[in-house]
C-alpha positions as CSV (number, residue, x, y, z in Angstrom):
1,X,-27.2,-13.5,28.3
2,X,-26.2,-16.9,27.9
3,X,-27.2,-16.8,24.2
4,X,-24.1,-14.1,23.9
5,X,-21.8,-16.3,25.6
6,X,-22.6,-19.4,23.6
7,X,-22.2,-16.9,20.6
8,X,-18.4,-16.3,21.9
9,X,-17.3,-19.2,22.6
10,X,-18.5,-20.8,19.0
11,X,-16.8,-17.7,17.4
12,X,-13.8,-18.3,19.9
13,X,-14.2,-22.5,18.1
14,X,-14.3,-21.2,14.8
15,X,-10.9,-18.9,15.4
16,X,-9.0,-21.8,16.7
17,X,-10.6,-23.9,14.2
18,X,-9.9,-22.3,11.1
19,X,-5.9,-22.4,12.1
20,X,-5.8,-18.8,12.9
21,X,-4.6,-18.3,16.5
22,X,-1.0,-19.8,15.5
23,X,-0.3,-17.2,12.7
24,X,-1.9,-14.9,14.4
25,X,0.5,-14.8,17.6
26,X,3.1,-13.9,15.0
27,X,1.5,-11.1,13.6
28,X,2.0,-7.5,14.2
29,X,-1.6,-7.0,16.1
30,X,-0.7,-10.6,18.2
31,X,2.5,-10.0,19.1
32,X,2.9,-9.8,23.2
33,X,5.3,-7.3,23.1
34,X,4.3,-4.9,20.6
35,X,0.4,-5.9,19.7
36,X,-2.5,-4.6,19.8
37,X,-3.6,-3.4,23.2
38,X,-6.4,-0.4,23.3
39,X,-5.7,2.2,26.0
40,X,-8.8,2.0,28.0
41,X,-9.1,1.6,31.8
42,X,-11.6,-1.5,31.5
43,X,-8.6,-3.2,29.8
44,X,-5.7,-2.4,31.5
45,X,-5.4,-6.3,32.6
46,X,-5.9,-7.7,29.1
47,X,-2.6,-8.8,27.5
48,X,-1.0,-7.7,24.1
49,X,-2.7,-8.9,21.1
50,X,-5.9,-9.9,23.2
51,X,-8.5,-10.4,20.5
52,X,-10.4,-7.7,23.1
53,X,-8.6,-5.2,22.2
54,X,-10.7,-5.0,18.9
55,X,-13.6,-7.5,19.5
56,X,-16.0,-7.1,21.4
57,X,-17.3,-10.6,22.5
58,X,-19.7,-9.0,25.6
59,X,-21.4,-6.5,25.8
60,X,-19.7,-5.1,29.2
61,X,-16.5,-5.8,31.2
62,X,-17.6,-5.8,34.6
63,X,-20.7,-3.8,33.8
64,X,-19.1,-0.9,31.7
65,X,-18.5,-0.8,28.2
66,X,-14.9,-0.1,27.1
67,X,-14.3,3.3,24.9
68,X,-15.6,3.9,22.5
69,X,-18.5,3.5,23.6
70,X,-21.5,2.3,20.4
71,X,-20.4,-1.1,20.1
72,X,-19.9,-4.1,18.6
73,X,-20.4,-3.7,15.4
74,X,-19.8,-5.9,12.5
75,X,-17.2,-8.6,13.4
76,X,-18.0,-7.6,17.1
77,X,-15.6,-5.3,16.5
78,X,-16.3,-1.8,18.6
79,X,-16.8,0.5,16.1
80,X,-18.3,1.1,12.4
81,X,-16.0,-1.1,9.9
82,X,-16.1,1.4,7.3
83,X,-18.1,4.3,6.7
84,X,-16.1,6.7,4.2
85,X,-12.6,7.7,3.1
86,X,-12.2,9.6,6.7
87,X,-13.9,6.9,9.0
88,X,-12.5,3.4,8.9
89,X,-12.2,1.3,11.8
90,X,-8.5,1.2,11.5
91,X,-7.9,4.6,11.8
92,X,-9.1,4.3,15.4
93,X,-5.2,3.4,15.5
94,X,-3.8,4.0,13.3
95,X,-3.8,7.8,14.0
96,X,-2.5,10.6,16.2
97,X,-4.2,10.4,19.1
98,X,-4.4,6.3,18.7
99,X,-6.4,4.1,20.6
100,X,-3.0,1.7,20.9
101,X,-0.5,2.2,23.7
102,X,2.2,3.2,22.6
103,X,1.7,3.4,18.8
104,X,4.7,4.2,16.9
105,X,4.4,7.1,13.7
106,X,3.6,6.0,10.4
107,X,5.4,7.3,7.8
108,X,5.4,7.0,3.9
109,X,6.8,4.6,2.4
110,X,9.5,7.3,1.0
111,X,10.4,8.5,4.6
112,X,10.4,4.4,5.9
113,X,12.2,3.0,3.1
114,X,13.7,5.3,0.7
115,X,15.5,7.8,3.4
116,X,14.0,10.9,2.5
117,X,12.9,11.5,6.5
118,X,12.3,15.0,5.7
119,X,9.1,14.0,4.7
120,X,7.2,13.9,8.3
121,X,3.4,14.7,6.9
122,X,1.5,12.3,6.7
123,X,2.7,10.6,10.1
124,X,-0.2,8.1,10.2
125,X,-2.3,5.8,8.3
126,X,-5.4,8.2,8.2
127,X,-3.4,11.7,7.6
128,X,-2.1,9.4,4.5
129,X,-5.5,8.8,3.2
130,X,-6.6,12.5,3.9
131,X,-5.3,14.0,0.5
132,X,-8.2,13.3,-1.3
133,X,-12.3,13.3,0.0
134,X,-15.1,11.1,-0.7
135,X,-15.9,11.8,-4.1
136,X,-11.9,11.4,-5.3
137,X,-11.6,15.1,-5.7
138,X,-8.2,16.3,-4.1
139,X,-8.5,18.1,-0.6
140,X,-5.7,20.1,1.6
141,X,-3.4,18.0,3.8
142,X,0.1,18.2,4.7
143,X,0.5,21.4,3.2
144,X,-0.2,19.8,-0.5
145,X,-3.5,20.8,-2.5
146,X,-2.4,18.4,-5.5
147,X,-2.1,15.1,-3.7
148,X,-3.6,11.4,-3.8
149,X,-4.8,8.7,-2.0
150,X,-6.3,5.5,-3.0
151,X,-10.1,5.8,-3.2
152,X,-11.2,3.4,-0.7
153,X,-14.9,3.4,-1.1
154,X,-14.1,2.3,-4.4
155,X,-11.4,0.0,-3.3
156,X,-14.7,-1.5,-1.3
157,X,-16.9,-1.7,-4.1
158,X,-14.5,-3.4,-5.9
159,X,-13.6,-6.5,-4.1
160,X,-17.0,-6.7,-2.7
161,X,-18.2,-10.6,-3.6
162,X,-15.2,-10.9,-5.3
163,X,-12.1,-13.5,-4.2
164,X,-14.8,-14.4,-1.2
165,X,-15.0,-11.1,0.3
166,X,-18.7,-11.0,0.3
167,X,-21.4,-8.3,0.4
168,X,-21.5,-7.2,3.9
169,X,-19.7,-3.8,5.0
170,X,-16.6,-4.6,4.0
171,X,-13.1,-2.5,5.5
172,X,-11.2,-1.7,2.4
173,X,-8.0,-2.1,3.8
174,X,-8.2,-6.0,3.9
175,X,-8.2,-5.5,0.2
176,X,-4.3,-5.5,0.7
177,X,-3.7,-6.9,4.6
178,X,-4.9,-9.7,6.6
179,X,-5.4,-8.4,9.9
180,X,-4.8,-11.7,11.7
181,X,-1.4,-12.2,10.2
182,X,0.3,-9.0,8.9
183,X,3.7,-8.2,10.2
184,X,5.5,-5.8,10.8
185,X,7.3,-4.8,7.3
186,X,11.4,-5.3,8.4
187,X,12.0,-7.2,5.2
188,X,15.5,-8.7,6.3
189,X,17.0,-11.3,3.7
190,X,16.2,-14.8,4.2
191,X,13.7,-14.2,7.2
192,X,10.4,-15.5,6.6
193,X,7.2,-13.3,7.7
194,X,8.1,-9.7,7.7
195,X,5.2,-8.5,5.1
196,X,2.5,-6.7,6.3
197,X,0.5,-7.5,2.7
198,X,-1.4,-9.8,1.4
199,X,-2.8,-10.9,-1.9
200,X,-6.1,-10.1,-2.4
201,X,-7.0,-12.9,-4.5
202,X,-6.0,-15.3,-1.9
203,X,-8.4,-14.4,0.4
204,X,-10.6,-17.5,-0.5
205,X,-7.5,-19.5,0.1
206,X,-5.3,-19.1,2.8
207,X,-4.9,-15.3,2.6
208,X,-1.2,-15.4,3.6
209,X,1.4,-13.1,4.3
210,X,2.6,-12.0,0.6
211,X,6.6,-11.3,0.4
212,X,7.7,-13.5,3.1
213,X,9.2,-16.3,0.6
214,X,11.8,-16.1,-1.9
215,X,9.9,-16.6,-4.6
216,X,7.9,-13.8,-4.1
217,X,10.3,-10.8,-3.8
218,X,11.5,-8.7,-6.3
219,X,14.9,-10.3,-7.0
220,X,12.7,-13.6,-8.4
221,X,12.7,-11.5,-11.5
222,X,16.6,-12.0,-12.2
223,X,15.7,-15.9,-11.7
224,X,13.5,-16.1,-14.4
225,X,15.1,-13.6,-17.0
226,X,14.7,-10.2,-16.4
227,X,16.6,-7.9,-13.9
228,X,15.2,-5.7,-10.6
229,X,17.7,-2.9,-9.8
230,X,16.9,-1.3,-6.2
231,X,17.0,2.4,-6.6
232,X,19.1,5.1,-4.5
233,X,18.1,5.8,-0.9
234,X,17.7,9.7,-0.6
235,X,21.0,11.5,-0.6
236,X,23.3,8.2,-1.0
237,X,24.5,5.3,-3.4
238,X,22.7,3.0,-0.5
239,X,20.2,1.0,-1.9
240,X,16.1,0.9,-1.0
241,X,14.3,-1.0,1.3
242,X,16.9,-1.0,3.7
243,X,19.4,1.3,2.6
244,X,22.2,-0.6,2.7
245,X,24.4,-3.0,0.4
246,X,21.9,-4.9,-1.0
247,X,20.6,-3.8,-4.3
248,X,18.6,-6.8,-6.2
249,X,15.5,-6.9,-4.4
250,X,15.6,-9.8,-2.1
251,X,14.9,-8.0,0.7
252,X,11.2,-6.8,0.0
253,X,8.1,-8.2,-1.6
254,X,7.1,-8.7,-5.6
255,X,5.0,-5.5,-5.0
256,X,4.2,-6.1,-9.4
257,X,2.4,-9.4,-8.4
258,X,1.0,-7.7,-5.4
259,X,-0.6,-4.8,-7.2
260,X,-1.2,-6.5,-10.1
261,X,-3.8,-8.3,-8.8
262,X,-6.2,-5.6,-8.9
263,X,-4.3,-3.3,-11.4
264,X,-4.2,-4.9,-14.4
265,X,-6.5,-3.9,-17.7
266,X,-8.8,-6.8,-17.0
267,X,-10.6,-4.7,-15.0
268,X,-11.0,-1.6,-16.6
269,X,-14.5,-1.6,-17.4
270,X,-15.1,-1.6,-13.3
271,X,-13.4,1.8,-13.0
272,X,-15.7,4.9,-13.8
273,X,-15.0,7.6,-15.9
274,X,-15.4,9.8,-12.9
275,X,-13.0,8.1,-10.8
276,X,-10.6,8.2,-13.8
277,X,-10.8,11.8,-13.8
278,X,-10.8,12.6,-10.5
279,X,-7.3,9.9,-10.4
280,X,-6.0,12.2,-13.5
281,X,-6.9,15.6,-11.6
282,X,-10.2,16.1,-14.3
283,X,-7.5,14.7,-17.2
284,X,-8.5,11.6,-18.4
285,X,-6.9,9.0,-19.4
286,X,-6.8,5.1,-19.4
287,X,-3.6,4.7,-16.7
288,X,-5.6,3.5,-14.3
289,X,-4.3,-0.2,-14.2
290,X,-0.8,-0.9,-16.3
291,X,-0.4,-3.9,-18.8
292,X,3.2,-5.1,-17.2
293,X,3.3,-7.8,-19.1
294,X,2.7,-6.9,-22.6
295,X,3.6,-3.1,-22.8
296,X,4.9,-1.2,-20.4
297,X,8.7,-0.5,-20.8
298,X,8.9,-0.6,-16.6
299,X,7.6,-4.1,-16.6
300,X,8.5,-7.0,-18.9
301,X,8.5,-5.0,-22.1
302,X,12.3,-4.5,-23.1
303,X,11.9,-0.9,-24.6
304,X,15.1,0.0,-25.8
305,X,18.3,-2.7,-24.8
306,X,21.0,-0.3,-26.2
307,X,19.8,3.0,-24.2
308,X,22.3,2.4,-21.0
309,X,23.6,6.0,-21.7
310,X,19.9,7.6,-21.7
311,X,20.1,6.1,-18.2
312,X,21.1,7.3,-14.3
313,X,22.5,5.3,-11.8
314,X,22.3,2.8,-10.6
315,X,20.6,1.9,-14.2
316,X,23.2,2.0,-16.6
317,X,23.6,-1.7,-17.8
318,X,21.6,-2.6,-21.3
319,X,19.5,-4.8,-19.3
320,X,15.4,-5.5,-19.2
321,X,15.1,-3.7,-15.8
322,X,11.5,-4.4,-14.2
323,X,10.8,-2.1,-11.8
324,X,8.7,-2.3,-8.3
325,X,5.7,-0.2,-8.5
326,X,6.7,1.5,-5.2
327,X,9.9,2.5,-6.8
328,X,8.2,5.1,-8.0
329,X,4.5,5.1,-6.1
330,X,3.2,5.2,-2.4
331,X,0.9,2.9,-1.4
332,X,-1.7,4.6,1.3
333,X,-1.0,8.2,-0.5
334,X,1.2,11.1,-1.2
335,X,1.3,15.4,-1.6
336,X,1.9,14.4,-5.1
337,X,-0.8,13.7,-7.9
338,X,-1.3,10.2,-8.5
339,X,0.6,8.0,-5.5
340,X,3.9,9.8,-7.0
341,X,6.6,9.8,-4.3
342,X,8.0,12.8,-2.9
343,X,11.1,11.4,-3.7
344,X,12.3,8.7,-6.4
345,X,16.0,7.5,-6.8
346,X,17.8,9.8,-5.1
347,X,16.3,13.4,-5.7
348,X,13.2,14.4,-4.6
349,X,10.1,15.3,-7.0
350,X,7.2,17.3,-7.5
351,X,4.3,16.0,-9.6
352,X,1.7,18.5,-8.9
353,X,-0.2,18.4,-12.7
354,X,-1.0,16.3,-15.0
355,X,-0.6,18.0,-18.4
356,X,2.5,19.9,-16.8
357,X,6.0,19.0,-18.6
358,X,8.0,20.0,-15.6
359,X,6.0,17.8,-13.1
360,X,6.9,14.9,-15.1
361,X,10.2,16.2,-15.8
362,X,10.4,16.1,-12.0
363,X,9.8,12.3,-11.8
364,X,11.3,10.7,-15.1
365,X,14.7,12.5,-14.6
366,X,15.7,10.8,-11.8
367,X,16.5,7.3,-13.7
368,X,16.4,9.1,-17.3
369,X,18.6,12.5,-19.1
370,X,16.2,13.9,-21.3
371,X,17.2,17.0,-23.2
372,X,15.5,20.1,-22.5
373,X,14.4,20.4,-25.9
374,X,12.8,16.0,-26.3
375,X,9.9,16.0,-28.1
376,X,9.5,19.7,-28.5
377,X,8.7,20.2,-24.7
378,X,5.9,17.7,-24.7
379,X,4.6,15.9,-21.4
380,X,6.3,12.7,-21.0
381,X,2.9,11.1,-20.9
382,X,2.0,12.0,-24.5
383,X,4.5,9.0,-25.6
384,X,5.3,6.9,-22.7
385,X,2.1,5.4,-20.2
386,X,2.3,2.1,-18.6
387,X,-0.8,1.0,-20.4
388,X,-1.8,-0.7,-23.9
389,X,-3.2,2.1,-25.1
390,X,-0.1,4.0,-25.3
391,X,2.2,2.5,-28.2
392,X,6.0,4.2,-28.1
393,X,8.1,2.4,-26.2
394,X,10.8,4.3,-23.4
């Protein structure tokens, strides 16, 4: 056994070496008050945020092993890092029944930040990943037939020995966060590290908390040019994250840079035509990952200057408006089709089909008025896409 202890403490070494103890007391799993600390007898005297609480570093604690039982695993972590879209080893909390003490519900991004609390399905990480299976295809959850997740075996597959990932197993959900230094996601102005993201890319370089400086929020865009206009909180002229006063973005992360990084049409040719389908509910179509820089009207494209009248509040100024691609999408997953929120500027909506003019109806008139009659009752989709491929501007 003394092999195993040498082994922890050069890990223990390495942890403190590589400068990650200090960041990692302010994250959300170190934090002594509301951290990580697994429910199990054999750890009842282990503080919050104990690296214990998800490592492994012996094989017993006092001769028992701590539930669940089959561990460690990679990372001497104490279960399976990733095995498919409905076992990851962050659901092992990030659930009902959760492993944490004390874990708080997890709602959607349009219940937590844009008001609409009637939305109380999915209530965890996991039931938010549920609305599609393994293979992309949609499956029943929270009442919804038509929803979508992201696909994280392909999310794996993707950054695997990319931005120094490597090849091993890899947990699909450090494609967006840093487990050692995400926070908890309170976005208050001018307070730095309250972003539970970080950039993908970076993870070969410091891998830091994305959002926490000023120059990487959303109201940098009406530094350099262009113009971010928070959209309505449900039911109210309040304004998202926080619903309050504040309206130009400086209170929550560039989520364009942030998804960006992955979503842009350099990598198309590493997305199947399967997955694309099964993203499209069997429609395909290139959507996949939107060119904001050089087409699409929502990003830096100006479409039309003089259209403020086509416009809803709050977007009735002839300005280039870029908008947050949460404005409109959910990040883990939603009972509508493709990461559509359940509810978007102030109205709720129901994308359910692809092809279906209503569905988009649903979505686009919230921030548009389009005439019953536009287009000759055409999906919006037919003109108007986020990516290159599509021509007409909004």
């Amino acid at each position: 056994m003394r092999w195993l202890l040498s082994l922890s403490i050069l890990a223990i070494l390495i942890f403190i070496g590589n400068g990650i103890t200090g960041s990692y007391k302010d994250s959300a799993h170190g934090n002594s008050i509301y951290g990580v600390k697994r429910n199990v007898i054999q750890l009842q005297d282990y503080a919050r945020g104990n690296c214990a609480h998800c490592h492994e570093m012996h094989a017993s604690i006092e001769g028992v092993e701590p539930e669940p039982t089959g561990g460690p695993k990679e990372w001497l972590v104490f279960r399976s890092i990733y095995i498919d879209q409905f076992n990851v080893f962050c659901y092992r909390c990030h659930r009902d029944k959760s492993l944490q003490e004390d874990m708080p519900k997890q709602y959607s991004y349009t219940y937590r930040w844009g008001g609409y609390t009637s939305l109380t399905c999915p209530d965890s990480i996991k039931d938010a990943f549920k609305f599609i299976n393994e293979d992309g295809t949609p499956n029943s959850n929270c009442g919804s037939t038509t929803g979508s997740s992201h696909q994280l075996t392909v999310i794996k597959n993707f950054i695997k020995n990319k931005w120094g990932f490597g090849s091993k197993n890899i947990n699909p959900c450090s494609g967006c966060h840093n487990p050692h230094k995400a926070q908890r996601a309170y976005y208050p102005v001018g307070q730095k590290g309250t972003s539970p993201i970080s950039l993908p890319s970076t993870h070969n370089s410091g891998w830091d908390i994305w959002g926490d400086d000023t120059t990487e929020r959303m109201s940098y865009y009406n530094a350099i040019g262009y113009t971010y206009q928070a959209p309505y909180c449900y039911n109210s002229t309040t304004y998202e994250p926080a619903c309050n006063t504040i309206s130009d973005g400086s209170n929550m992360p560039d989520y364009v840079t942030f998804c960006t990084d992955c979503h842009n049409p350099s990598y198309d040719g590493q997305v199947s035509s399967s997955q694309k389908s099964n993203f499209t509910n069997n429609f395909q179509a290139l959507i996949y990952n939107p060119d904001w820089e050089n087409t699409s009207p929502h990003g830096k494209i100006d479409g039309t200057k003089s259209d403020s009248i086509k416009r809803k509040p709050p977007y009735t100024a002839n300005k280039n408006y870029v908008l947050s691609c949460t404005d409109c999408h959910e990040p883990h997953g939603s009972p509508n089709g493709m990461l559509i929120r359940k509810e978007v500027n102030n109205g709720t909506v129901d994308f359910t089909a692809w092809a279906d003019r209503s569905a988009w109806l649903s979505l686009c008139q919230r921030c548009h008025n389009i005439s019953s009659n536009h287009k000759s009752g055409n999906p919006c989709y037919q003109c108007h896409m986020h990516n290159k491929n599509w021509y007409k501007p909004i």
